[in-house]
C-alpha positions as CSV (number, residue, x, y, z in Angstrom):
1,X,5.0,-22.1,19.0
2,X,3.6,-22.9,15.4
3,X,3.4,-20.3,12.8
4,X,2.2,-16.9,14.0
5,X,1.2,-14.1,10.9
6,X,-0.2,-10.9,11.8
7,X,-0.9,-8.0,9.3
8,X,-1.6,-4.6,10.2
9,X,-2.1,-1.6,8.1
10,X,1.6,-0.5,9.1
11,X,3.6,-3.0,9.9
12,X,3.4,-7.1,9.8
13,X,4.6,-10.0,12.5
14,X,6.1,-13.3,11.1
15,X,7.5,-16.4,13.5
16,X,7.3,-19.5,12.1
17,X,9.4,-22.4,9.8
18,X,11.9,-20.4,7.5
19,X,11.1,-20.3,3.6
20,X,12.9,-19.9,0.6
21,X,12.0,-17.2,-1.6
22,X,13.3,-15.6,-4.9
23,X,14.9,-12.3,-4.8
24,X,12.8,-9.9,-4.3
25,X,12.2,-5.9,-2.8
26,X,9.5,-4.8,-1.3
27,X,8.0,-0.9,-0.1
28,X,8.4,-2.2,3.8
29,X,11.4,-1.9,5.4
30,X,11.9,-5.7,7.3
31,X,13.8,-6.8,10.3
32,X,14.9,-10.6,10.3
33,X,16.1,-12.6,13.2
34,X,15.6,-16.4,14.3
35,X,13.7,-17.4,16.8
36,X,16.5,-19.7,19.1
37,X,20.2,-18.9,18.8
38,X,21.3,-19.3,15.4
39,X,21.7,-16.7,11.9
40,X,19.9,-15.5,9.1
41,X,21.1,-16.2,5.5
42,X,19.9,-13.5,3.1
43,X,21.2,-13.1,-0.5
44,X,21.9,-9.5,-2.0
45,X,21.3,-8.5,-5.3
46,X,25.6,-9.5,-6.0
47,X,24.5,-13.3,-5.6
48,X,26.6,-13.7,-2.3
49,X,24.9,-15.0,1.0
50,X,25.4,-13.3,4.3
51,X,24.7,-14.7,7.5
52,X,23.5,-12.2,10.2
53,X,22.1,-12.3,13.7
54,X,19.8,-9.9,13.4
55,X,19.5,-7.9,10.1
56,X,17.7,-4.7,9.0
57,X,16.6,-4.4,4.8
58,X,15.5,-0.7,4.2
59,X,12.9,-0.3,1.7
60,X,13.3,-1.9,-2.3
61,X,16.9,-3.5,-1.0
62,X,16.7,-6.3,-3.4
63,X,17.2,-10.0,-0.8
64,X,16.3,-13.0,-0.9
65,X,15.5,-15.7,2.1
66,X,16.7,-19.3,2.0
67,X,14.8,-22.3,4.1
68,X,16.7,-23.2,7.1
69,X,16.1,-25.6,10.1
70,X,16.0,-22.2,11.9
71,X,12.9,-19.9,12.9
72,X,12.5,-16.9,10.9
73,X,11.1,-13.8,13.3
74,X,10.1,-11.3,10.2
75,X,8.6,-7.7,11.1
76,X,7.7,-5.8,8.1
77,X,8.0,-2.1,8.8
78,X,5.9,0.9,7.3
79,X,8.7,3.0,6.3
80,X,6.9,6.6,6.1
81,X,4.8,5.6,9.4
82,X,6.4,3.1,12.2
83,X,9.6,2.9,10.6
84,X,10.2,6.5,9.8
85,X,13.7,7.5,11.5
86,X,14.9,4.2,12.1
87,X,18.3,3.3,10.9
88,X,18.1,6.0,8.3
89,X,20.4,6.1,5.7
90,X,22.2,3.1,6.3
91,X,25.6,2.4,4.5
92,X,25.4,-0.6,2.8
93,X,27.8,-1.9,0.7
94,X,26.6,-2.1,-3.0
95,X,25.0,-5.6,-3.6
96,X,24.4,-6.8,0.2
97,X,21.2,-7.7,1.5
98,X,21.2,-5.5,4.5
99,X,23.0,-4.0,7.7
100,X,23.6,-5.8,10.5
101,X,22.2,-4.6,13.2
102,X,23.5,-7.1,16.3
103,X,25.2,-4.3,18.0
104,X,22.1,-1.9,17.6
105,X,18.7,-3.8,18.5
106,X,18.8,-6.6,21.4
107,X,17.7,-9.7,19.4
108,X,16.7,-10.9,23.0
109,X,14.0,-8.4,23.4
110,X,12.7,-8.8,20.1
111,X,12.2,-13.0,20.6
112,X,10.9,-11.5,24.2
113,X,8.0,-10.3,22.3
114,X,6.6,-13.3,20.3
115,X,6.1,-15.0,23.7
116,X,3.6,-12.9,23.8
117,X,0.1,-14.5,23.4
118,X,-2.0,-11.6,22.4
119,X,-1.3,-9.8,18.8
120,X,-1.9,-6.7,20.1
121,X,0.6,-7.1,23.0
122,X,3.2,-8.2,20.5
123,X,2.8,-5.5,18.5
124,X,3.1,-3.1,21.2
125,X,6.3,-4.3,22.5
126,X,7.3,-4.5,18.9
127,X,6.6,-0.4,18.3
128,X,8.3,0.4,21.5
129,X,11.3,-1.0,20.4
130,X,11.7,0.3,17.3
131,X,11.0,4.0,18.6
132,X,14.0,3.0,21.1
133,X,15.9,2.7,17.6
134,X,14.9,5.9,16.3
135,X,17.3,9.1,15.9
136,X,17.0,11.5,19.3
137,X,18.0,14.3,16.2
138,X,14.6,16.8,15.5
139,X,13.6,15.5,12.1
140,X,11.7,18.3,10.1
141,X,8.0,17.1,9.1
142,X,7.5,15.7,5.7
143,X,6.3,18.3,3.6
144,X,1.9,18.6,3.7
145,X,1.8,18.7,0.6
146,X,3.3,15.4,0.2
147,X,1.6,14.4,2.9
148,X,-1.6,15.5,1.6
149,X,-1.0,13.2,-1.8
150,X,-1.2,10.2,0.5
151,X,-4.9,9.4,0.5
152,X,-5.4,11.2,-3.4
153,X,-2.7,8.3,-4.6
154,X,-4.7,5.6,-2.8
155,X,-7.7,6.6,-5.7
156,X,-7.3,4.2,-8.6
157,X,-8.7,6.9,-11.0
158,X,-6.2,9.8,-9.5
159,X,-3.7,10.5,-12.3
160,X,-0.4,12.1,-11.5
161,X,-1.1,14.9,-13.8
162,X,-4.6,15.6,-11.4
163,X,-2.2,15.0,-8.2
164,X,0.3,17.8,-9.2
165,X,-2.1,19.9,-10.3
166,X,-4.2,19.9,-7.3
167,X,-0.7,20.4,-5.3
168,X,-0.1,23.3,-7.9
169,X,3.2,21.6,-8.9
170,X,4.8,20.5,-12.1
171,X,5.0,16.7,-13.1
172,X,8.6,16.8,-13.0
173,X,8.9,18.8,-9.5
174,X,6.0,16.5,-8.0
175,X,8.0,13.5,-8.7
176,X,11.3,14.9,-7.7
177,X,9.8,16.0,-4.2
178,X,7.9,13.0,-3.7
179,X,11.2,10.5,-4.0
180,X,12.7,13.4,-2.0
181,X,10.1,13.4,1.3
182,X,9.5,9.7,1.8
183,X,12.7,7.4,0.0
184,X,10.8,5.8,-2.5
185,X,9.3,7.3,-6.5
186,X,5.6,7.9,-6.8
187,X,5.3,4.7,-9.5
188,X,6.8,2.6,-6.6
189,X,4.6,3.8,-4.1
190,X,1.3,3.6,-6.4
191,X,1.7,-0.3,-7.0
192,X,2.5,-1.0,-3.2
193,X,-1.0,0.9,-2.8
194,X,-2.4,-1.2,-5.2
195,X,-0.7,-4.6,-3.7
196,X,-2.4,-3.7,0.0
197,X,-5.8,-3.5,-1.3
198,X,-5.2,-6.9,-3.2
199,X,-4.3,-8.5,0.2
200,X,-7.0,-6.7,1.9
201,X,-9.3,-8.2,-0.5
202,X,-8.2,-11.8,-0.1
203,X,-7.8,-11.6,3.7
204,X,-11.4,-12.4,4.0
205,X,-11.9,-13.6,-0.1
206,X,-9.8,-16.0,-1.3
207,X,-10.4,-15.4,-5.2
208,X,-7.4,-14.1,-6.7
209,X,-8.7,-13.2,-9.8
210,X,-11.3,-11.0,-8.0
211,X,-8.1,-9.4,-5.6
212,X,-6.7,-8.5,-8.8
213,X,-9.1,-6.5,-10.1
214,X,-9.6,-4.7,-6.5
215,X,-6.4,-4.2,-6.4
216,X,-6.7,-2.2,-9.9
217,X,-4.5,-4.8,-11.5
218,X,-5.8,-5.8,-15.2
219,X,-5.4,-9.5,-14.2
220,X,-4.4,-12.1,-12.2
221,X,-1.3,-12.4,-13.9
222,X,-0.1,-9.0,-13.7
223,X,-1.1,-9.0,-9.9
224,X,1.0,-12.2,-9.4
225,X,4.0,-11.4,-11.5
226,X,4.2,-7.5,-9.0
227,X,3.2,-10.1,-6.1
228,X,5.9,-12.2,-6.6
229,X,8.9,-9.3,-7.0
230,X,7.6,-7.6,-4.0
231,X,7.8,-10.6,-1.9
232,X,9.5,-13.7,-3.7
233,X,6.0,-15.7,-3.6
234,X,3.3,-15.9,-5.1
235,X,-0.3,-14.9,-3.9
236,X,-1.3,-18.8,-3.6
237,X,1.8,-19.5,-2.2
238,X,1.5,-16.9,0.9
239,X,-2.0,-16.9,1.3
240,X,-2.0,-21.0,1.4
241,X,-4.7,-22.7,3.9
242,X,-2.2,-24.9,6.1
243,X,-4.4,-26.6,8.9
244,X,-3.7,-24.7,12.2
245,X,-2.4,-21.3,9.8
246,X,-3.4,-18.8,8.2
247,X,-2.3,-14.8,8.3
248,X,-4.5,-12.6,10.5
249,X,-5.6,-9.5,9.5
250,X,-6.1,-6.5,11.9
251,X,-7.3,-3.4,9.3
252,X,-7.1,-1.1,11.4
């Protein structure tokens, strides 16, 4: 098997040649194993390496990857859709990369998957496992009007102060119960909207300086120095054209 890159909406499939990246935190909650027997080496924000079988980050857990003669398996997990209820509230010492999840998730069954020739049959075997990691407890439903703020946040010309007013909240109290419902603060949330309709944009144009402005970056710089801390590359760097690779895009 080469490299295999496949980017949905909600979730994203990586198996391919490890890479080093800086650190970095991103909106998706990730799962990392390799390929054939052997660990993962991820770097926490306390500058110590960890090796782990297979390891779960939760969402804007600062890590960093490091280039190994392994094969990196990556899934990249929407946190407020597939991922919701997964391994929630994981106790990770301050510092560390992630939680090790070798007693939780058969590493077996996820390598299983990637022999899989057809992207949407990996990434059905990939959702059916994680909802066999998700908590059996009734969850109460994330609160509408939160909810409801999804698609208003996803307009570049929606200001907070419109958002809360048209929820009939306060600033402050939208804020508050925004981190509160999905993890994460509005500001964080905002950019990674911006970021997905960057990638969006270059998965079928490859000017960055055009992505940018789609994105509702002001430049190219700005949209490669938020690229770069959300995934430890930059844009030219993931989206390179290697002969026989390139991510595909499934949009919906």
């Amino acid at each position: 098997m080469g490299k295999e890159f496949y980017i949905w909406p909600d979730l994203a499939l990586y198996c391919g040649e490890s890479f080093s990246t800086v650190r970095h935190s991103h909106f998706f909650s990730q799962i990392c194993c390799t390929l054939n027997e052997g660990t993962v080496r991820l770097q926490g924000s306390n500058g110590e390496w960890r090796e782990y079988e297979t390891v779960f980050v939760p969402s804007r857990v600062s890590h960093r990857t490091e280039q190994t003669s392994e094969k990196f398996i990556i899934i990249l997990i929407d946190p407020l859709g597939p991922g919701e209820g997964i391994f929630q509230n994981p106790k990770i010492p301050k510092g560390e990369p992630g939680l090790d999840i070798g007693d939780k998730i058969s590493v077996q069954e996820i390598r299983n998957s990637f022999k899989e020739r057809n992207p949407a049959l990996i990434r059905k075997r990939i959702l059916e496992l994680l909802d066999s990691m998700k908590s059996t407890k009734s969850k109460k439903g994330m609160d509408p009007r939160i909810q409801n703020s999804f698609s208003k946040i996803s307009e570049e010309d929606s200001s907070l102060t419109e958002i809360a007013k048209g929820l009939r909240l306060s600033q402050s109290r939208f804020r508050h119960l925004f981190r509160e419902e999905t993890g994460i603060t509005f500001s964080e949330y905002r950019i990674w909207t911006k970021i997905r309709k960057a990638i969006l944009y270059l998965s079928t144009h490859p000017q960055l300086v055009q992505a940018a402005l789609e994105g509702g970056f002001s430049d190219q710089a700005h949209f490669t120095r938020i690229f770069k801390n959300s995934f430890g590359l930059r844009p030219s760097d993931f989206f390179q054209k290697e002969e026989n690779f390139a991510p595909r895009f499934f949009p919906d």
